[in-house]
Biopython code that builds the backbone (N, CA, C, O; Angstrom):
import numpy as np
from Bio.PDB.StructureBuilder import StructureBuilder

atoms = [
    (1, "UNK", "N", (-24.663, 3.278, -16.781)),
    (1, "UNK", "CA", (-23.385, 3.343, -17.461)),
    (1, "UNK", "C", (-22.447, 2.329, -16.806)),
    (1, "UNK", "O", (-22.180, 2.037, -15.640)),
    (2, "UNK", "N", (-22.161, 2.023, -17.678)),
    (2, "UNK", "CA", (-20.820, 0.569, -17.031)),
    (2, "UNK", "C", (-19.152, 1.470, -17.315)),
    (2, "UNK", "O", (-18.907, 2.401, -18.083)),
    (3, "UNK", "N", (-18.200, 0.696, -16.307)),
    (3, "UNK", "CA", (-17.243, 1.427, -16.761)),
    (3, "UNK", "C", (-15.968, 0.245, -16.454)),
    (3, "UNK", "O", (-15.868, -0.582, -15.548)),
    (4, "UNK", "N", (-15.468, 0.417, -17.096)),
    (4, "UNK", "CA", (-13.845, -0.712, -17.307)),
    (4, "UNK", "C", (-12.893, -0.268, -16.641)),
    (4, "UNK", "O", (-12.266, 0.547, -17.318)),
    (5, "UNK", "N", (-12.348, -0.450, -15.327)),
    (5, "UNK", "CA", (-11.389, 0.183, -14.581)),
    (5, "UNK", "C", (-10.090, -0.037, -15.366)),
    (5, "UNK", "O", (-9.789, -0.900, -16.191)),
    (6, "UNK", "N", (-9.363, 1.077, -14.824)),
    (6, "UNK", "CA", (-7.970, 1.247, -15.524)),
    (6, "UNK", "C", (-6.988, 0.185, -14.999)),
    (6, "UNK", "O", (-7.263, -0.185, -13.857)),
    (7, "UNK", "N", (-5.828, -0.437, -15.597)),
    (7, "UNK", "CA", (-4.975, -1.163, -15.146)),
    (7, "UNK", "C", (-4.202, -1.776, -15.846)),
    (7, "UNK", "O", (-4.242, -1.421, -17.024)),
    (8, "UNK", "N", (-3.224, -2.875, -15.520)),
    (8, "UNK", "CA", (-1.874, -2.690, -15.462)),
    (8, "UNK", "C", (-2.183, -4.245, -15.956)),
    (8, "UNK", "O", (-2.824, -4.980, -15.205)),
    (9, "UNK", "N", (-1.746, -4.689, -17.145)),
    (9, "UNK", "CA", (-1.684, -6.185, -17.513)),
    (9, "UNK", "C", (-0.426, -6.585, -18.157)),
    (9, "UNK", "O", (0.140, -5.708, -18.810)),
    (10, "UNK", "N", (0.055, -7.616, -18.101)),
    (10, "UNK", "CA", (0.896, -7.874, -18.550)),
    (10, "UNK", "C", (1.039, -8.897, -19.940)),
    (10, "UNK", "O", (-0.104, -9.227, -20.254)),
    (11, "UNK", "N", (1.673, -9.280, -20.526)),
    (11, "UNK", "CA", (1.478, -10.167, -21.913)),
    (11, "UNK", "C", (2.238, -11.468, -21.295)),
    (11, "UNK", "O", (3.253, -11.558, -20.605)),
    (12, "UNK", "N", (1.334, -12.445, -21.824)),
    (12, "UNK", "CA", (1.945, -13.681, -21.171)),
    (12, "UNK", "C", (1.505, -14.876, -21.919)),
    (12, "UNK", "O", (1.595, -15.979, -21.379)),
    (13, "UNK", "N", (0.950, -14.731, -23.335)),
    (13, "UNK", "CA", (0.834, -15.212, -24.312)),
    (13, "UNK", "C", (1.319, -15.074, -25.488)),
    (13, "UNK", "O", (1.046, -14.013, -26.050)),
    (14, "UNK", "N", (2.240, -16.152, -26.285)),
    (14, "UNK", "CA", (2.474, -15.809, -27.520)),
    (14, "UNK", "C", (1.902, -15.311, -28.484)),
    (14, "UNK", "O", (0.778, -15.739, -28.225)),
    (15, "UNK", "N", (1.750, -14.643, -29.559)),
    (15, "UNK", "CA", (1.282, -14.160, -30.477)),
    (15, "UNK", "C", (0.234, -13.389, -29.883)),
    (15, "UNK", "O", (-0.782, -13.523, -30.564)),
    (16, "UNK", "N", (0.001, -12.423, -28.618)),
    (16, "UNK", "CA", (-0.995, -11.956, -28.460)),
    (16, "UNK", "C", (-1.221, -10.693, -29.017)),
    (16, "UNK", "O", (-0.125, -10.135, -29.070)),
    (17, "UNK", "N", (-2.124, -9.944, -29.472)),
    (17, "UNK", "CA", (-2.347, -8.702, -29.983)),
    (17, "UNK", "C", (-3.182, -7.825, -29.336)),
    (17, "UNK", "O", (-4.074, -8.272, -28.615)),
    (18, "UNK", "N", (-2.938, -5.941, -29.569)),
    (18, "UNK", "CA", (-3.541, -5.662, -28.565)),
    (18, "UNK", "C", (-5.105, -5.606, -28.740)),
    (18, "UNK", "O", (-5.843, -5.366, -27.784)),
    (19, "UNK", "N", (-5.598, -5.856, -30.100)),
    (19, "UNK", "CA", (-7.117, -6.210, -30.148)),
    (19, "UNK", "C", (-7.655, -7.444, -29.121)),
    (19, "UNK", "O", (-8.738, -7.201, -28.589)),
    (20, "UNK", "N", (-7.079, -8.631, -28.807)),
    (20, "UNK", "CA", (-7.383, -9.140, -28.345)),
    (20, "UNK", "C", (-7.131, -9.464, -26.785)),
    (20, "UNK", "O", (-7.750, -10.377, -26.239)),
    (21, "UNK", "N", (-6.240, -8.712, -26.130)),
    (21, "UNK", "CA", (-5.858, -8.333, -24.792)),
    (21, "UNK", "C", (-6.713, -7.254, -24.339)),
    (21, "UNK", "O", (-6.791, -7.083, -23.123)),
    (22, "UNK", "N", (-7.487, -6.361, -25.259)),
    (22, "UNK", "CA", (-8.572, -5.706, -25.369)),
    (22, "UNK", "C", (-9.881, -6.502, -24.795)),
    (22, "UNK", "O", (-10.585, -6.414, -23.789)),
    (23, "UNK", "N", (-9.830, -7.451, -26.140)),
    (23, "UNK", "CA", (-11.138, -8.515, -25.692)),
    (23, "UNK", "C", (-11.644, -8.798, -24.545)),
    (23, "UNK", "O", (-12.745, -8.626, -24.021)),
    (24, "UNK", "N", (-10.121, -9.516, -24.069)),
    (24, "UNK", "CA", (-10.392, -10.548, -23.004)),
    (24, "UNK", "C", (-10.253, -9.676, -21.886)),
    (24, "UNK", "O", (-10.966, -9.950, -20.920)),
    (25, "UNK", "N", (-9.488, -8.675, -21.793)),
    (25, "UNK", "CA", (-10.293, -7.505, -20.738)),
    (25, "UNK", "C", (-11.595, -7.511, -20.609)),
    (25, "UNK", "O", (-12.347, -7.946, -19.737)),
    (26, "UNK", "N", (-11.772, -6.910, -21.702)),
    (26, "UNK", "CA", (-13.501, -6.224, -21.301)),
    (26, "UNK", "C", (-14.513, -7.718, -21.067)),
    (26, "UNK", "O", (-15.405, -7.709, -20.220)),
    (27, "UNK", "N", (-14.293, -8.703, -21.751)),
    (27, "UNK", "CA", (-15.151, -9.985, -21.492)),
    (27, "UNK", "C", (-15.033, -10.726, -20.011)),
    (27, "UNK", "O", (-15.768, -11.613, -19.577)),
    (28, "UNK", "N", (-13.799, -10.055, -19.308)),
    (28, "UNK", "CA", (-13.540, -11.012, -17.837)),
    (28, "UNK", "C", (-14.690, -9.674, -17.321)),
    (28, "UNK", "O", (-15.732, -10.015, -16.762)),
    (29, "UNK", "N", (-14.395, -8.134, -17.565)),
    (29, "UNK", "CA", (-14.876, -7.344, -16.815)),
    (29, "UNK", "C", (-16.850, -7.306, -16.831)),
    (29, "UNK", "O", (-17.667, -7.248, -15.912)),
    (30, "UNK", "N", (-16.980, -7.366, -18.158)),
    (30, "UNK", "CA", (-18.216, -7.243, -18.489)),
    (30, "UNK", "C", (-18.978, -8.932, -18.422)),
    (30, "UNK", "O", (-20.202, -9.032, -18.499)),
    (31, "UNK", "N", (-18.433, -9.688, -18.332)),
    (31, "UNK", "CA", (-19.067, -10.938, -18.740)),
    (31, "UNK", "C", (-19.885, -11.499, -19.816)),
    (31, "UNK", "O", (-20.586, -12.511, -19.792)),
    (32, "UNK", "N", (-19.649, -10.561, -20.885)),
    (32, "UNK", "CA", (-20.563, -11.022, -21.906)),
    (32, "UNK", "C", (-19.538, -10.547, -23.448)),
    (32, "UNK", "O", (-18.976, -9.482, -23.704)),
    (33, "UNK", "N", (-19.631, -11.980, -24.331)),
    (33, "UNK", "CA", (-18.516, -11.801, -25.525)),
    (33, "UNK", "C", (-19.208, -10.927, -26.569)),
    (33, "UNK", "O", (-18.539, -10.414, -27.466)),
    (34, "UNK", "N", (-20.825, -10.698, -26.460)),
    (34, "UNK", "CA", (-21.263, -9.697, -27.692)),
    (34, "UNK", "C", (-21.043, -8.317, -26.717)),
    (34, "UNK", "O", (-21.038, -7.310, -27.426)),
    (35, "UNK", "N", (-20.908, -8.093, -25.643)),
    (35, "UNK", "CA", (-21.041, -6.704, -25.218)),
    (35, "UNK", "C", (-19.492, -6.539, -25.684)),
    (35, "UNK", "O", (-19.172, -5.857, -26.658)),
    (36, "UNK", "N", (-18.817, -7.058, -25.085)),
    (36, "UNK", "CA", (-17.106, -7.109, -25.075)),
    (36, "UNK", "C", (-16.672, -6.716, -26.613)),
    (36, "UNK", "O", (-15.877, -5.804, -26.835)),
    (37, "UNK", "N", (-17.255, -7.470, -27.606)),
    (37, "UNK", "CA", (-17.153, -7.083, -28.768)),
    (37, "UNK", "C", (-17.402, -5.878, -29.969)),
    (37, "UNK", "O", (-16.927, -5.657, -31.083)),
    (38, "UNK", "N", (-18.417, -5.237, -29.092)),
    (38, "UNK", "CA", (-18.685, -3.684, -29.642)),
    (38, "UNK", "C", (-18.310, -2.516, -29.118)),
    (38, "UNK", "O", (-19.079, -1.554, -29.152)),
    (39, "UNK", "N", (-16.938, -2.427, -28.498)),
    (39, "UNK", "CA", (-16.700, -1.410, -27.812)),
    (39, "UNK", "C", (-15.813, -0.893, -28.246)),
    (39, "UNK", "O", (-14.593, -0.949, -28.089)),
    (40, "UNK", "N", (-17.055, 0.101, -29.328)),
    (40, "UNK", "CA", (-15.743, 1.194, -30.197)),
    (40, "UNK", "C", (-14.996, 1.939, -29.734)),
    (40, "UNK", "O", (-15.434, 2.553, -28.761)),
    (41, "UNK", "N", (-13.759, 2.208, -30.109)),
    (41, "UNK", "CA", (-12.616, 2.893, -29.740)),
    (41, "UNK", "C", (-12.144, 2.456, -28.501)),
    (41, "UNK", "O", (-11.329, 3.188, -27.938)),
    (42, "UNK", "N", (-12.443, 1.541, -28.022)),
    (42, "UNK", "CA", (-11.125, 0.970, -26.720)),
    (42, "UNK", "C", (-9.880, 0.563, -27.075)),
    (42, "UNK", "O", (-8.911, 1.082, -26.520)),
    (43, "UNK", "N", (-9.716, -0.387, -28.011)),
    (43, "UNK", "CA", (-7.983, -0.381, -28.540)),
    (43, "UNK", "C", (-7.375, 0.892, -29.016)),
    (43, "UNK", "O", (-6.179, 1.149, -28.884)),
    (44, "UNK", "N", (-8.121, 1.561, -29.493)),
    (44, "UNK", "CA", (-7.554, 2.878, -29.951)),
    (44, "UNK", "C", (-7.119, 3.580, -28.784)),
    (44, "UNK", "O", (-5.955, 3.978, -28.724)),
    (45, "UNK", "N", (-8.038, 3.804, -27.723)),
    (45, "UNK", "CA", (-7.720, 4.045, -26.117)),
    (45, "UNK", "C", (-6.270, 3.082, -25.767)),
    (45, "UNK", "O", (-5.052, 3.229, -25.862)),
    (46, "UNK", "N", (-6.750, 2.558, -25.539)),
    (46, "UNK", "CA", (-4.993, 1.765, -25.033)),
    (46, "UNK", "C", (-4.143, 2.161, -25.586)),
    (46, "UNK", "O", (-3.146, 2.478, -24.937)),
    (47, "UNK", "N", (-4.152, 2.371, -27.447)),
    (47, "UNK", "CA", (-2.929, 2.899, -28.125)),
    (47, "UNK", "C", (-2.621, 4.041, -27.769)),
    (47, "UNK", "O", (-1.447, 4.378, -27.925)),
    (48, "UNK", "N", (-3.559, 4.969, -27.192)),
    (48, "UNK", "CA", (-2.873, 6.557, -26.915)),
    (48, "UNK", "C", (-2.020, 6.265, -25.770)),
    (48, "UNK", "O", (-0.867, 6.696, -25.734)),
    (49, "UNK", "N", (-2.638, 5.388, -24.603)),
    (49, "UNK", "CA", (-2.222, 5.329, -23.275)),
    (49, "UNK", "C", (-0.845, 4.993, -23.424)),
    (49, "UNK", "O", (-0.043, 5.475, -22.624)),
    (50, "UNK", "N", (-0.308, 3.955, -24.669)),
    (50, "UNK", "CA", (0.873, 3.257, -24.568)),
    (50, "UNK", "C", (1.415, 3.553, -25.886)),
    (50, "UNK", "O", (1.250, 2.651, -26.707)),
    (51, "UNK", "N", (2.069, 4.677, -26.321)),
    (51, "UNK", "CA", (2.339, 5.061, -27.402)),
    (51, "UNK", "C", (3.563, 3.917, -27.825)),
    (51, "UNK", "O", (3.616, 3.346, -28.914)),
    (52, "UNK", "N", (4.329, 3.770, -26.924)),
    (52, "UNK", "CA", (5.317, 2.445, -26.845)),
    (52, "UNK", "C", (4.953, 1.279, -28.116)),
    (52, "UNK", "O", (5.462, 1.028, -29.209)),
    (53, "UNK", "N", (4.069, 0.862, -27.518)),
    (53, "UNK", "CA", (3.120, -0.334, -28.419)),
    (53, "UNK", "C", (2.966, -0.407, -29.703)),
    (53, "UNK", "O", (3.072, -1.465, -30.323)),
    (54, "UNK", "N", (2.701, 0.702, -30.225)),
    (54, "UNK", "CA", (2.824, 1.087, -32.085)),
    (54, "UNK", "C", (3.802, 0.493, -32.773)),
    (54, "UNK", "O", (3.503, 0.107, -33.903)),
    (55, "UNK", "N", (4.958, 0.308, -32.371)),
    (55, "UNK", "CA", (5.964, 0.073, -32.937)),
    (55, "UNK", "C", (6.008, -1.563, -32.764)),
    (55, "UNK", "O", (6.373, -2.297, -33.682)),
    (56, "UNK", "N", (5.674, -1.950, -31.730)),
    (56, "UNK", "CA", (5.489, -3.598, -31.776)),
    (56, "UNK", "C", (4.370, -4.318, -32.228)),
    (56, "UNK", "O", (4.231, -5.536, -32.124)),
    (57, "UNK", "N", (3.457, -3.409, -32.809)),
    (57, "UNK", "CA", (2.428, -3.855, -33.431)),
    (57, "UNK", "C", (2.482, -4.628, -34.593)),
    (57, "UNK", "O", (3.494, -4.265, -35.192)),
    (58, "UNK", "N", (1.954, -5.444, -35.173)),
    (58, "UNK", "CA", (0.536, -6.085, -34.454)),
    (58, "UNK", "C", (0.572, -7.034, -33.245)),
    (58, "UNK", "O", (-0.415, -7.113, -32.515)),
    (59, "UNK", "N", (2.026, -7.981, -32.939)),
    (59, "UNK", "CA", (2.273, -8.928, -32.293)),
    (59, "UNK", "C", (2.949, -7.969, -30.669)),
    (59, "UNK", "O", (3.494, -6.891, -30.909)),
    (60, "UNK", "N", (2.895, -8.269, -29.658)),
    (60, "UNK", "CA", (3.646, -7.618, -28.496)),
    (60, "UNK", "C", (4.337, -9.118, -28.001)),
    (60, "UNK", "O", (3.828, -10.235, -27.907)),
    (61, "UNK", "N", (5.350, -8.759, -27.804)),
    (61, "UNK", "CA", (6.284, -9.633, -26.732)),
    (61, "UNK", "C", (5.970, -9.771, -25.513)),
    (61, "UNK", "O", (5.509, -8.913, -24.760)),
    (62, "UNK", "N", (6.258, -11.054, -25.255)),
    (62, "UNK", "CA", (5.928, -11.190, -23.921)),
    (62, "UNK", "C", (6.920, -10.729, -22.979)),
    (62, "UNK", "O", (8.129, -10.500, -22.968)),
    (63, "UNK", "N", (5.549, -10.663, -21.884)),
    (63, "UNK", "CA", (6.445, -9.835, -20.939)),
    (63, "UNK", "C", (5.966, -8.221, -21.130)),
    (63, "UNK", "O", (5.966, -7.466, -20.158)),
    (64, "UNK", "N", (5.657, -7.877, -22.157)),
    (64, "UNK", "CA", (4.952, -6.434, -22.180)),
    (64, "UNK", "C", (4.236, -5.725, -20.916)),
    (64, "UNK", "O", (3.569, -6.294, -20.052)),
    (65, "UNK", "N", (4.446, -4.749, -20.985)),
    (65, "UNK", "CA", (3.360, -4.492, -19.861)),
    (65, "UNK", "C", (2.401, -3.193, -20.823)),
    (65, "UNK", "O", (3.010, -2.396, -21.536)),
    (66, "UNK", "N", (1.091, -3.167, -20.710)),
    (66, "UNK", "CA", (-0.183, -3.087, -21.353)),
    (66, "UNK", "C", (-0.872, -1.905, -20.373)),
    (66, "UNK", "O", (-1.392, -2.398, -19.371)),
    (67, "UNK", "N", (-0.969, -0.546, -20.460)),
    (67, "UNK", "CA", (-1.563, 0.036, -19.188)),
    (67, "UNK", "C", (-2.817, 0.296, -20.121)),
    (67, "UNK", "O", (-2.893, 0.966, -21.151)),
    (68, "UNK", "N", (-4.177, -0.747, -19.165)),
    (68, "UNK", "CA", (-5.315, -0.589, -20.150)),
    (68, "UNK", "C", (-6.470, 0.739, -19.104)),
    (68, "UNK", "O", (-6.609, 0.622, -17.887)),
    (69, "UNK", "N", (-7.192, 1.958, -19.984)),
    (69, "UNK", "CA", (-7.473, 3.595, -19.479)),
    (69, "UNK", "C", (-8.743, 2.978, -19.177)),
    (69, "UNK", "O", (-9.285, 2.067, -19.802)),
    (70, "UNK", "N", (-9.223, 3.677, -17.978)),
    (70, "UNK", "CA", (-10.547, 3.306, -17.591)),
    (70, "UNK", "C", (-11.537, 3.666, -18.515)),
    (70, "UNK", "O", (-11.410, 4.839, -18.867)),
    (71, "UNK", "N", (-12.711, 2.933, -19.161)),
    (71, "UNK", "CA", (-13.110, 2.624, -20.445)),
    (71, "UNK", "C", (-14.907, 3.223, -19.929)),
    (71, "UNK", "O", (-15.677, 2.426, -19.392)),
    (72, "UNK", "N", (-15.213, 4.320, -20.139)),
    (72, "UNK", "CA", (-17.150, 4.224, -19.588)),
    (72, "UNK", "C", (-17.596, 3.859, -21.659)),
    (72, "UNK", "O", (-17.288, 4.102, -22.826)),
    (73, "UNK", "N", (-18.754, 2.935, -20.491)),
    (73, "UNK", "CA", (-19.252, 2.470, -21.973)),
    (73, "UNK", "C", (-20.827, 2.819, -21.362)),
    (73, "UNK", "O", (-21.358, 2.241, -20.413)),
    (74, "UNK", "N", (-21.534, 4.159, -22.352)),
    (74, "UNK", "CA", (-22.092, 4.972, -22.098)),
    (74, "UNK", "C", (-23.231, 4.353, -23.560)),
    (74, "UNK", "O", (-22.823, 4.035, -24.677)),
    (75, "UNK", "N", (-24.678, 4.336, -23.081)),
    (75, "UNK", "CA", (-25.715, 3.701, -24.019)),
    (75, "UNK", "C", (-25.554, 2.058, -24.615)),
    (75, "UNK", "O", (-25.912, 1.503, -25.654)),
    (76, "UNK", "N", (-24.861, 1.634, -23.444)),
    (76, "UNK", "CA", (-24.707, -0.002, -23.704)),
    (76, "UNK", "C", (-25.865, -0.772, -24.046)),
    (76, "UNK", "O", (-25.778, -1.885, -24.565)),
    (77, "UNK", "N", (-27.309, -0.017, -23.675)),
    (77, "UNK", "CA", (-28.270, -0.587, -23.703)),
    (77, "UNK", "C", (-28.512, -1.455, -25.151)),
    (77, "UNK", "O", (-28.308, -0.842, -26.198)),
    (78, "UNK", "N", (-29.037, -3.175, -25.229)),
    (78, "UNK", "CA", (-29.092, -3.686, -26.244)),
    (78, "UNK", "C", (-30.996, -3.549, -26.320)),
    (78, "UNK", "O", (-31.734, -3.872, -25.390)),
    (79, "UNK", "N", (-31.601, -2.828, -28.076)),
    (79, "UNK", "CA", (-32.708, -3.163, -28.090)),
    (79, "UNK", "C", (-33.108, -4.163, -28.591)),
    (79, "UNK", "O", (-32.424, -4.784, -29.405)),
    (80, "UNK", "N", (-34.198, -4.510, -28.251)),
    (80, "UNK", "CA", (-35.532, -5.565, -29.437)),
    (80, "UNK", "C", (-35.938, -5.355, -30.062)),
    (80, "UNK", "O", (-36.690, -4.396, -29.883)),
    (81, "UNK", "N", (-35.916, -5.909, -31.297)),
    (81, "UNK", "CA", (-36.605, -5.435, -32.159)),
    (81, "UNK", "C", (-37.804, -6.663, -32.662)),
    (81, "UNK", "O", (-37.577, -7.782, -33.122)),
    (82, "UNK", "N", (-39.418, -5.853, -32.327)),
    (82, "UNK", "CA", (-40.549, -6.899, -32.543)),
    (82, "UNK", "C", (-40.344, -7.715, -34.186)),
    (82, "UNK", "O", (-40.431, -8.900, -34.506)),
    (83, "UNK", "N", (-40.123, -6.802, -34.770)),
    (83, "UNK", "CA", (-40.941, -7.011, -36.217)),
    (83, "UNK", "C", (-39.064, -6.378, -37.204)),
    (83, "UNK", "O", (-38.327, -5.465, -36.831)),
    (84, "UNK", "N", (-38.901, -7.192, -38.285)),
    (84, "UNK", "CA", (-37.951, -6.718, -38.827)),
    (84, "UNK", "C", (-37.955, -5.985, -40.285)),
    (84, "UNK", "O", (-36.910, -5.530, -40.750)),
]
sb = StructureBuilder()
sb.init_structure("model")
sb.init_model(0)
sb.init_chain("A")
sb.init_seg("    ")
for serial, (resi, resn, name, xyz) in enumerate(atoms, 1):
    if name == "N":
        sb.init_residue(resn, " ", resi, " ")
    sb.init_atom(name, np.array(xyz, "f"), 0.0, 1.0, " ", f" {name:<3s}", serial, name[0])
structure = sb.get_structure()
């Protein structure tokens, strides 16, 4: 099981959104952009953590501060498939 520690980011890009402050979390943490990319319900996670945020959605101002919930990503395993 892999797990995404909790923490404290700030917005420091224009037009950033929290789908993609999402992203680039989990892709610095995990190192990989297809794992980073299937991790259902993590923005939804952040939105509970920061009820704040709803209202500035879709775009956040900079300067935001982002408290992203420690994330277990549980059956990450990717299979093979021989024959399709």
């Amino acid at each position: 099981m892999t797990v995404l520690p909790a923490e404290t980011v700030r917005v420091t890009k224009p037009d950033a959104t929290l789908d993609l402050i999402a992203f680039e979390n989990a892709v610095l943490r995990l190192g990989d952009t297809a794992r980073a990319s299937r991790l259902a319900g993590y923005v939804e996670a952040i939105l509970e953590a920061n009820p704040e945020l709803v209202a500035a959605e879709p775009l956040l101002p900079l300067g935001a501060t982002v408290h992203l919930p420690e994330w277990r990503i549980v059956g990450d395993k990717q299979s093979v498939r021989l024959w399709d």
